[in-house]
N, C-alpha and C positions, 0 to 999 in steps of 0.2 A: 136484317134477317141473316141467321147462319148458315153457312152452308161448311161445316167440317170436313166430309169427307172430299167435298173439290177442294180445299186448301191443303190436306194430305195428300191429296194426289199430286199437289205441283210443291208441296215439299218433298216427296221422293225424289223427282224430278231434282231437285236443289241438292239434296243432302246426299243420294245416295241410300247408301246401307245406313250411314246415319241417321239412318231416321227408321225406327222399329214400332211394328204393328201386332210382334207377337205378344203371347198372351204371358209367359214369362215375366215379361219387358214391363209390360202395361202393371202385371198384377205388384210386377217389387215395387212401379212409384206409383201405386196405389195404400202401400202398406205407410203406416204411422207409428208415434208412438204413444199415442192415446187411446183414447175409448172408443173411437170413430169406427167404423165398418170400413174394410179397403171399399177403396172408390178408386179403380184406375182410370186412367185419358184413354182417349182410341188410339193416340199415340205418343210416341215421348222421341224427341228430336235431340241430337248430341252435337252440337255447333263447337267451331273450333274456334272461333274469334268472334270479335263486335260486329265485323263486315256481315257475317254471318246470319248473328241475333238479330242485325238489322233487318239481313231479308227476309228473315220467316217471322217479324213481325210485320213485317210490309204484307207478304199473302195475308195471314190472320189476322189483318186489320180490315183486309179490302175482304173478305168471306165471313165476316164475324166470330172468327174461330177464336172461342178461347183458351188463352195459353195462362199457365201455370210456372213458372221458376221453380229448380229443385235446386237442392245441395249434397245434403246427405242424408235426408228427411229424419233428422232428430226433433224437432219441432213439434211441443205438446200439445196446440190446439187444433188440430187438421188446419196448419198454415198450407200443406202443397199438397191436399187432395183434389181431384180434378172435379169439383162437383157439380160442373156445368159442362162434363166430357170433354170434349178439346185436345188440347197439347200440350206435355209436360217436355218445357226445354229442360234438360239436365246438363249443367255449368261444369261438372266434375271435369271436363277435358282442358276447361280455360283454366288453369291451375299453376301457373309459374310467379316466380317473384319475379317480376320484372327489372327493376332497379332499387336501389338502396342508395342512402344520404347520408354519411354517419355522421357529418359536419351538421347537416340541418336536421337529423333526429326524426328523418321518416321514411316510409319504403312504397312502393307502388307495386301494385300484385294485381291479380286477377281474381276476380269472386272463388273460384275452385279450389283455391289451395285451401289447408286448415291450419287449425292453429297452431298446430305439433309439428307439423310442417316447416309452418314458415318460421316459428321458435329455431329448426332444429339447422337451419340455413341462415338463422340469422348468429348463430354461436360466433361465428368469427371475427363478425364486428365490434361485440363487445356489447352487443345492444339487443332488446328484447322487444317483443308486442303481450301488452301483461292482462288483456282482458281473457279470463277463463271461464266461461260458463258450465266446468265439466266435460260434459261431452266433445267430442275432437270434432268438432262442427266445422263446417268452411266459412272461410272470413264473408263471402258475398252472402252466407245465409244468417252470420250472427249480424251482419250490418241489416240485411231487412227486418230482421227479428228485432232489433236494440236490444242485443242482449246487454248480458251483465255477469255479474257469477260471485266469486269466490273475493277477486281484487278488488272488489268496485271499490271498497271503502277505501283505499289509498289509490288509485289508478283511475277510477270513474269506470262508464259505462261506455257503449261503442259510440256514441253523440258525444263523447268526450274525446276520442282518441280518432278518429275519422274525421282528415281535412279537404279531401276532398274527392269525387266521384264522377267516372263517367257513366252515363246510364242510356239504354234504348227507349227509345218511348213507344206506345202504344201504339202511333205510328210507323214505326220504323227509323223516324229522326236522331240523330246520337248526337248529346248534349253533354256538355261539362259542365258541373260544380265545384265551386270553392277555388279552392289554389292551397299553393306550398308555402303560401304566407301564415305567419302564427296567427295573426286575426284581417278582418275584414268586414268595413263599414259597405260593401259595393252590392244593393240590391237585397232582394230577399237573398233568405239562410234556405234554398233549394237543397242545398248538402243534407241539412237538418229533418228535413220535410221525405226526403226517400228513407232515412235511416228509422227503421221503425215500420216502413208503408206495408212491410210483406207483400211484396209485388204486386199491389193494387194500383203504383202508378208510372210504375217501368220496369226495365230489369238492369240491376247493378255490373255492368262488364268492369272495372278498372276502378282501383280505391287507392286512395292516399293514405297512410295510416302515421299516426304519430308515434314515434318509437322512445323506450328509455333504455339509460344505462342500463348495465346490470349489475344488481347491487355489491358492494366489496362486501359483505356478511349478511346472510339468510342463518335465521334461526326460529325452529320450530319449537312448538308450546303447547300443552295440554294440560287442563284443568277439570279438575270434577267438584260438583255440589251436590246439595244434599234435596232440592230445589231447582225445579225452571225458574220461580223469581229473582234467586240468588243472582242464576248467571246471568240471565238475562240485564239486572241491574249493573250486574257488572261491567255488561259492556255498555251499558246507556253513559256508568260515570267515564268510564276511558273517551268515546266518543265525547262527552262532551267539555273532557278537561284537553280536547285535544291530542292525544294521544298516538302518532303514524303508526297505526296497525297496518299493515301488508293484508293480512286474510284473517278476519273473525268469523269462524262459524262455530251457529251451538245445534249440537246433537242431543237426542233427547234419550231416554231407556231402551226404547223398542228399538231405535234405529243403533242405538250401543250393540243391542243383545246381537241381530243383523250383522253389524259388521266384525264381531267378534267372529259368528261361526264361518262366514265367507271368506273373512280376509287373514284367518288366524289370528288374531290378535286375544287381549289377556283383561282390556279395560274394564273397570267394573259400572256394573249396570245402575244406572245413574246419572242428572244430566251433563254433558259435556261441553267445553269450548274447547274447539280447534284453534291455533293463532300462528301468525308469521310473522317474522318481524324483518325490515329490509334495512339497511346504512352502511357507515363501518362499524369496524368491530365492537368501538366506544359507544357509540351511537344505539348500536342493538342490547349490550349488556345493561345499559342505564335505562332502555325500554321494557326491556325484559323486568327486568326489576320492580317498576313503575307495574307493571300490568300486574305483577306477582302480588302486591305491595294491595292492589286493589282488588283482585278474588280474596284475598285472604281479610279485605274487610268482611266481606259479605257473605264466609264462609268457604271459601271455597279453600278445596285442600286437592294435595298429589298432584299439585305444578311440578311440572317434569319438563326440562327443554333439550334444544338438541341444536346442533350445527352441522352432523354429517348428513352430505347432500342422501345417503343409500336413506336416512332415516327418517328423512323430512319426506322425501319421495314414497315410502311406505307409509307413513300415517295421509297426506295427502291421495295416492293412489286411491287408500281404503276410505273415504270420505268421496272422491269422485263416484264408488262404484257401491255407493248407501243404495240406490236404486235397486240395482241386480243384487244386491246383498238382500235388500226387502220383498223383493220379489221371490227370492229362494227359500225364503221362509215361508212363503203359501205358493207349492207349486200348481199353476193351473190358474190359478186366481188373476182375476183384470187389476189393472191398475188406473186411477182419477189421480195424477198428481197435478198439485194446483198450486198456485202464489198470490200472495198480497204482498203490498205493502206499508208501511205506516210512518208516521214522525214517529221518531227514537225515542220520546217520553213517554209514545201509547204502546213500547215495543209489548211489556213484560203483563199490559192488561190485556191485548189484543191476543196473544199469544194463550195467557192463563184462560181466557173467556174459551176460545176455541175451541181444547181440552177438555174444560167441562162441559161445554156442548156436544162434544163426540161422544164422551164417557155417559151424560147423561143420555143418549138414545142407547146404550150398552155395546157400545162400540169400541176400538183403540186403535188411532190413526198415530202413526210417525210423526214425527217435527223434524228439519234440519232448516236451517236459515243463513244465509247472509248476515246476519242479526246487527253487524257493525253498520249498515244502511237501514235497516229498519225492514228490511224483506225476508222474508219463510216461508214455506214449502211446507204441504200436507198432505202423503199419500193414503185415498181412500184405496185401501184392499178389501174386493169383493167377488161374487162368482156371475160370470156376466148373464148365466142365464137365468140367474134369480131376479125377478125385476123388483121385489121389494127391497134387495140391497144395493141394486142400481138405482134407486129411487133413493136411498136413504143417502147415498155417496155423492146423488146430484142435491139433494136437498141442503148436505151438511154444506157443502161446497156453497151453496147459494147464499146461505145465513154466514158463511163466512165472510165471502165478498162484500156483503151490505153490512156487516161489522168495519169492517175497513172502512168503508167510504166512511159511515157513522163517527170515525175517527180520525177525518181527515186526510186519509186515507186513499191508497186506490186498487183498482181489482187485481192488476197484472203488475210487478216489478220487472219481472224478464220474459215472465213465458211468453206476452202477446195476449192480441184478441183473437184473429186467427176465426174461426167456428163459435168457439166454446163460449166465449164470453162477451160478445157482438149485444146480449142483451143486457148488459151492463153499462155500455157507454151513456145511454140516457141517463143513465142514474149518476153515473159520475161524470157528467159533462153538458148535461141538458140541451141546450138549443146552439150550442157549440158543434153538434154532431152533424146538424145541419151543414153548416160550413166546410165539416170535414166531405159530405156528399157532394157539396159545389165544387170543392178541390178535385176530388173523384170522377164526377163529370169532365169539370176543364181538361185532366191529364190521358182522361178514358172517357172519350164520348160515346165510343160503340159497348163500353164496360165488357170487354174482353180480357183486362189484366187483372187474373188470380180471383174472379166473381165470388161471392158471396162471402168474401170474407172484411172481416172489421166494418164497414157502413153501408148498407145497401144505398144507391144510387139511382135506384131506378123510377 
């Protein structure tokens, strides 16, 4: 049984001023970046260390208070809304690198930092952390997320680059996973199992991350067709001739027209591939080439590439910020941005199906993708107090997702289950989900960490 407001009283008691009950406080990590209605906590706690986390999960474990993990609340499925009231711990103060390895090629930080961040601290070594999902998200929130982004297609995803973790548990107990070894036969993959959880079975204090060089030549690439299938085929052949892309992504008309008027740019409207290439110098021009060599089977024309960093960082910039570029195009209007993903042979039918099912209810949704993984993004723009185009934004979204599974497919690539898509698991993982609630149990018996998201438990 819960009792929140006596576990907020002897977290004052603990935290101090760190711990805020105003309505401010409450209402900003109540706010998202989805569809969701703010749902703020009675309170939100700011701990400075693990010692800390530990003990305000020790009260909220002994009062049944549920607590929530924040970062920097970018997260598109209400992952950190407090929907069972409670406590939102916010990590943003645990935010240092810790140490750095440049001989063993990893770093050890704290959930709070981001990734611009620790990029911008890691310059000196010579060495990088390459997962991007866009947004300057904090590393403790893209590891519960499993994000992904822009690199995945050469770099992987956070389950790739994350060795190991120390994490609070539901109790209060602080455990380690993994190590600084490159692999390890010793016990369950515990590391693996948090990364993805969205604090449903602890909360992440301290990450290991696997670092790389930085590359001797970056060179950026744009492409237009006449055609989504073109491009789309074009990167199924690169992918599967093998090909070390850095960053494939395809933009589609709408999201062209978008980032022209936001970002000033001149591209003509049409669909697009973004591309990066990483090696030395020899390495990138025989790539480049290579990738040229195959738009230009498939039609593709106005390959344009670059190597100064002002110009790679201006086309990429304008690609991170396709969102608020889309969004500026209907000001006032909500935003449903959603993902799949598929095998790379179903990219260019999954994709084309889509399309004609938005267009055919008389609609016209964005595309932008990962597309070098098989993952894409589709912003429904609507007006939230119309409920037949909330309806029609949740409906298109749904026949999306079950397109996907249909093709082998699955509902979330990066965004998460979170809220939004909790009723999907049965469908793409059946009597498996079950399992995932036993785990849920085990790790949360009193189900106080981050409730109602990804599998109910109860």
């Amino acid at each position: 049984m819960s009792d929140n407001q006596t576990a907020i009283s002897e977290l004052q008691v603990l935290l101090g001023d760190r711990l805020s009950t105003a309505e401010a406080i409450r209402h900003q990590h109540g706010e998202n970046e989805s569809y969701f209605e703010n749902t703020p906590p009675e309170a939100v706690a700011f701990p400075k260390d693990t010692r800390e986390v530990s003990e305000i999960m020790k009260i909220c474990h002994k009062h049944g208070c549920p607590v929530v993990p924040w970062g920097v609340g970018t997260s598109l499925e209400g992952h950190a809304l407090a929907v069972r009231g409670g406590v939102t711990i916010n990590l943003g103060s645990m935010d240092k690198l810790l140490h750095v390895a440049p001989e063993d090629l990893y770093a050890v930080v704290q959930p709070g930092i981001t990734r611009e961040t620790l990029n911008t601290e890691l310059r000196a070594t010579g060495l990088f952390f390459p997962v991007d999902p866009g947004a300057n998200a904090t590393i403790g929130g893209m590891t519960a997320t499993s994000a992904s982004g822009t690199t995945t297609v050469r770099y992987g995803k956070m389950k790739d680059n994350v060795m190991a973790l120390e994490v609070v548990m539901a109790d209060g107990r602080i455990i380690r996973t993994g190590s600084k070894a490159k692999k390890s036969s010793a016990g369950y993959d515990l590391t693996r199992l948090f990364i993805g959880s969205e604090g449903t079975l602890g909360i992440i204090t301290e990450l290991t991350l696997k670092l790389h060089g930085q590359p001797e030549s970056v060179s950026a690439a744009v492409c237009e067709f006449e055609d989504t299938a073109s491009a789309v085929n074009s990167v199924i052949m690169a992918v599967q001739m093998g090909l070390p892309v850095a960053r494939m992504e395809f933009i589609d008309p709408l999201s062209i027209r978008a980032i022209n008027a936001y970002s000033k740019m001149t591209m003509r409207e049409c669909p697009h591939l973004f591309m990066e290439f990483h090696g030395t110098e020899t390495s990138v021009a025989e790539e480049v080439q290579r990738m040229k060599d195959i738009t230009e089977e498939f039609g593709g024309g106005g390959f344009q590439w670059a190597t100064k960093a002002e110009d790679r960082n201006k086309l990429w910039h304008a690609r991170h910020n396709t969102y608020f570029a889309l969004k500026a195009q209907s000001p006032g209007a909500q935003g449903l941005s959603t993902d799949v993903c598929v095998p790379i042979s179903k990219l260019a039918q999954a994709i084309e199906d889509t399309i004609a099912d938005v267009e055919a209810h008389g609609w016209q949704a964005p595309i932008v993708g990962h597309v070098g993984d098989g993952n894409y993004h589709v912003l429904f723009l609507f007006d939230r107090q119309n409920a037949e185009e909330f309806a029609l934004a949740k409906e298109l979204t749904h026949r999306m997702n079950m397109r996907a599974l249909e093709l082998g497919g699955t509902v979330t690539g990066e965004h998460g289950i979170g809220m939004g898509k909790m009723k999907y698991l049965d469908d793409e993982h059946g009597d498996a989900v079950h399992v995932m609630a036993d785990i849920k149990r085990a790790f949360d018996p009193t189900g106080i960490m981050n409730p109602g998201k990804i599998v109910s438990a109860n």
